[in-house]
C-alpha positions in Angstrom: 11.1 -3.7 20.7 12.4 -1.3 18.2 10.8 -1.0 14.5 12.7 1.4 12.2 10.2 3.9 11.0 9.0 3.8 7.5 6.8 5.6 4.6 6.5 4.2 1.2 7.0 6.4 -1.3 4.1 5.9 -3.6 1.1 4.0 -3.0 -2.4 2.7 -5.9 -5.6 2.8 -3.7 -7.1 0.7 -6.6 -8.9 -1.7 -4.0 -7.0 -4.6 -5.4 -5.4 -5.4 -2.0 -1.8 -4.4 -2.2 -0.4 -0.8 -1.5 -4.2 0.6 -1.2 -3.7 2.5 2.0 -0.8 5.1 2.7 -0.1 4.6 6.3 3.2 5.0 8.6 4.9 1.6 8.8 6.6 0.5 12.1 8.5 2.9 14.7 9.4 2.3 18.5 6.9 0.5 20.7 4.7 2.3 22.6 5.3 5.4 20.1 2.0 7.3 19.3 1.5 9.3 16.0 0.9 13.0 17.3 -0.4 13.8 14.0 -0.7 12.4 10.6 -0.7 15.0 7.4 -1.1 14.9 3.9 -1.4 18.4 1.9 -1.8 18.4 -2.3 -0.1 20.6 -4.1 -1.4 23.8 -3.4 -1.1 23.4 0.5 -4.5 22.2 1.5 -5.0 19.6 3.5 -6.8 16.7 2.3 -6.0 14.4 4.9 -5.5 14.0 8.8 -5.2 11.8 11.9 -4.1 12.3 15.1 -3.0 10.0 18.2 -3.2 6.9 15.9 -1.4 3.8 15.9 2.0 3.3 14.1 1.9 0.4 11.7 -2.2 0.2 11.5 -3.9 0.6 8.3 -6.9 2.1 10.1 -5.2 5.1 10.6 -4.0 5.7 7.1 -4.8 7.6 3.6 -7.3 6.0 1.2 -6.6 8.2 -1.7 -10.0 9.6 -0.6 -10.7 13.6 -0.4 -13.9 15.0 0.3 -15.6 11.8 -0.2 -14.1 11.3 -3.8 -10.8 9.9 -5.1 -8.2 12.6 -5.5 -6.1 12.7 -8.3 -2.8 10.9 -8.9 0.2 13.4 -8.1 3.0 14.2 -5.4 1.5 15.0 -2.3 3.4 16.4 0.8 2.9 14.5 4.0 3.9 15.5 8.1 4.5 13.1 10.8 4.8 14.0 14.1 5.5 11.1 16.5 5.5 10.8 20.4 8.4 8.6 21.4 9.1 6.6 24.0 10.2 8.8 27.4 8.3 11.7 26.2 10.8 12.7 23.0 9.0 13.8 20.0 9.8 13.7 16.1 8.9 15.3 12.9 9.1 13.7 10.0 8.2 15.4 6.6 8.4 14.1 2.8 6.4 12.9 -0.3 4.1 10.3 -1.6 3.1 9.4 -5.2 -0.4 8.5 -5.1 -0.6 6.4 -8.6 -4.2 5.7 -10.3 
């Protein structure tokens, strides 16, 4: 079954339920996510995941860096996926994390 792939483009990880976790929505079944990257501003990585789940929270952003909440702003993310038949794709853009 196919599942267009998706990122939102801003998320609030204010723990009230909704939008708290910045994760990659849907894809192709039995896609794997290579690796999962989120860099702030200045190019450092504050986040990362690798052979995780499309479309599971548990393998998404908090808003969380170095234990503590990182500041709202634009941050860059990376996705590289492993497809289906061995094809792989990169996927690159931003997120607005909102506090």
């Amino acid at each position: 079954m196919y599942t267009p792939l998706a990122l939102p483009n801003a998320f609030s990880p204010n723990g009230d339920g909704r939008n708290d976790i910045f994760y990659v929505l849907g894809g192709p079944a039995g896609s794997v996510i290579k690796h999962f990257l989120i860099f702030n501003r200045w190019g450092a990585e504050v986040f990362g995941v690798h052979d995780g789940a499309p479309g599971d929270p548990a393998f998404g952003w908090d808003g969380r860096y170095g234990g503590t909440a990182a500041p709202a702003g634009v941050y860059v993310y990376e996705v590289v996926m492993s497809l289906p038949g061995g094809r792989v794709q990169q996927y690159k853009g931003t997120v607005m994390l909102v506090r």
